[in-house]
N, C-alpha and C positions, 0 to 999 in steps of 0.2 A: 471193484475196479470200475471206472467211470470208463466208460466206451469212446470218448470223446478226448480226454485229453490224460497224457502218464507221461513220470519223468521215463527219458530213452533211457536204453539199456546200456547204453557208453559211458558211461560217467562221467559223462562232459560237462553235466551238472544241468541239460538242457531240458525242455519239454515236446512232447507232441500236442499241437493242438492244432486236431482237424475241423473244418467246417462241411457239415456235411446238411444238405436242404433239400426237399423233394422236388419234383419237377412230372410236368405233363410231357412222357414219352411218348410223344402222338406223330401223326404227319406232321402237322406246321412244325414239331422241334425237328423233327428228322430233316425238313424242306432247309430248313435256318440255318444248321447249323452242319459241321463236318466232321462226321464219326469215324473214329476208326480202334481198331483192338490194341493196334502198334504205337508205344507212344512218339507223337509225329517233331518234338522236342522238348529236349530234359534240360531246356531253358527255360521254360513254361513249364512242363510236370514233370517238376523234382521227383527223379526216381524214387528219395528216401520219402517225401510225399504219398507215392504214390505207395508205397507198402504199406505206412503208416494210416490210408486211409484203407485197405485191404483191410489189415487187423482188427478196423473200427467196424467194416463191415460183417464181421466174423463176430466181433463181442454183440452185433445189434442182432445180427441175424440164424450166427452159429454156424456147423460147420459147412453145410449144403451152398453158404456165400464165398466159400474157397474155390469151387467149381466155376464159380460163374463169373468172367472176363471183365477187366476195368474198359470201360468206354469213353474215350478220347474226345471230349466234345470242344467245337472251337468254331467262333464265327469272326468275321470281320466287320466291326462297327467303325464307323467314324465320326468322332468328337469335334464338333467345330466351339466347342465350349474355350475360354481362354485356360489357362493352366498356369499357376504363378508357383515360382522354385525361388526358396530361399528360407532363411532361418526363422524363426519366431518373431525373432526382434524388424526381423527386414520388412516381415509380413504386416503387422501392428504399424510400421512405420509408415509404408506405406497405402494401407489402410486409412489412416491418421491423415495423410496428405489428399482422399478423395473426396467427393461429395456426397454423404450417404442419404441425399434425398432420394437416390435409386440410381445418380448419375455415374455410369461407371467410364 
């Protein structure tokens, strides 16, 4: 059993496929970011998410990771970067209509 990704047990015909990566739980993350045990919206962590990454931590780490509480982490950044919406085609097209000496 791969710890990481298995079809669900629904037969919806779907997969789980968690992303799971380490991180420094130090002050500065504690300072940055806003924890909590309760998840603070199951618009953001997908409750079935959120089991799905439990289980992952049960196959990596066994059973002693069932005890131990998921942690809610979440900060607020803001992107002044542009953000373009549209299709593939739209994208290329207008790609196609820019200057790619760097002139955006």
């Amino acid at each position: 059993n791969a710890p990481y990704i298995w079809p669900r047990p629904d037969y919806s015909g779907t997969w789980a496929a968690v992303q799971v990566w380490s991180i420094h739980f130090d002050d500065a993350y504690r300072m940055e970011f806003q924890i909590t045990e309760d998840n603070p919206n199951e618009q953001v962590f997908d409750p079935q998410a959120v089991e799905e990454f439990k289980r992952t931590t049960k196959m990596l780490f066994g059973k002693a990771a069932e005890s131990m509480p998921v942690s809610y982490c979440r900060r607020t950044v803001t992107n002044d970067t542009p953000v373009y919406i549209g299709t593939s085609d739209e994208l290329l097209r207008y790609c196609s209509c820019r200057d790619h000496r760097g002139a955006w």
